[in-house]
C-alpha positions in Angstrom: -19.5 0.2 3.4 -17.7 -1.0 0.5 -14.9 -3.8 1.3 -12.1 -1.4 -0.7 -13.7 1.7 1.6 -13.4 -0.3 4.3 -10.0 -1.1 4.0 -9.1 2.2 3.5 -10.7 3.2 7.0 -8.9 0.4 8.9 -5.2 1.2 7.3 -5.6 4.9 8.3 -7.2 3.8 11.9 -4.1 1.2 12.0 -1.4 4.0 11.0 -2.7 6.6 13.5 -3.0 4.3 16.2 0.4 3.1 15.7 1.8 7.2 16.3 3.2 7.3 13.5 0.6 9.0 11.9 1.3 10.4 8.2 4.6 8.6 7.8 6.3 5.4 6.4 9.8 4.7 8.1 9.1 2.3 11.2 4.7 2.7 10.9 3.3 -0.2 11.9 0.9 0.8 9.1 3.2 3.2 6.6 1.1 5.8 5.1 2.0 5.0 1.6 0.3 1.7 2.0 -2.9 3.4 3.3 -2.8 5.9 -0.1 -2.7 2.7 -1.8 -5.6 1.1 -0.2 -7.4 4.4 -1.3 -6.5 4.4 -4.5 -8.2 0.8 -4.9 -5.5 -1.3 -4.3 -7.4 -4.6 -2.9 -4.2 -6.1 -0.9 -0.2 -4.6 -0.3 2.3 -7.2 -0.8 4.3 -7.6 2.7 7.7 -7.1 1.0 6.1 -3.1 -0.4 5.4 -2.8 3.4 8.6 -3.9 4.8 10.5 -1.7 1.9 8.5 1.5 3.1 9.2 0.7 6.8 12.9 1.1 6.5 12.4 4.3 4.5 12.8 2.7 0.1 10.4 4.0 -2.2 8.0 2.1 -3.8 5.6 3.4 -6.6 1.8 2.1 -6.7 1.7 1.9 -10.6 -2.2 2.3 -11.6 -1.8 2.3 -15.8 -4.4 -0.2 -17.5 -6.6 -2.8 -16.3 -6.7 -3.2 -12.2 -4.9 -6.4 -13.4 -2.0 -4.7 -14.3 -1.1 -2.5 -11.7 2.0 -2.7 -10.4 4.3 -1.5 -7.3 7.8 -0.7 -8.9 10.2 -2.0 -6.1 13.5 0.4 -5.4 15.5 -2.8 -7.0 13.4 -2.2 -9.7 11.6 -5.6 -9.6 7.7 -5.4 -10.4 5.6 -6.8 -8.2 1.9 -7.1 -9.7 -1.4 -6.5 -8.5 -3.3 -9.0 -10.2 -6.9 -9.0 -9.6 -8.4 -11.3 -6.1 -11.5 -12.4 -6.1 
């Protein structure tokens, strides 16, 4: 299993274990960040987490190079993806 794959498997494990299965506002897991994870994100900044938890929306920005993906922040702050090795 592929480390993004298996990151994927453990969010969704994580966000149905927690009951809140499906959902963001108060998920120990929010399933926002699990889409993310399956759309190759690599890590979820704590503060996108936190934001989803008390209901904001944030935007996982895929345009360009993995290195430029973005999560637009409801303040409208950008925080970047970068790449991790």
């Amino acid at each position: 299993m592929e480390r993004d794959d298996f990151m994927a498997a453990f969010a969704a494990l994580a966000n149905a274990l927690g009951g809140e299965q499906g959902r963001d506002v108060g998920a120990m897991m929010p399933q926002s960040d699990v889409d993310d994870f399956r759309n190759g994100a690599r890590w979820i900044p704590g503060e996108v987490t936190l934001a989803r938890r008390r209901g904001e929306k944030v935007d996982f920005v895929q345009e360009g190079e993995q290195s430029e993906w973005y999560w637009q922040m409801p303040d409208g702050r950008r925080i970047f993806h970068g790449t991790i090795e």
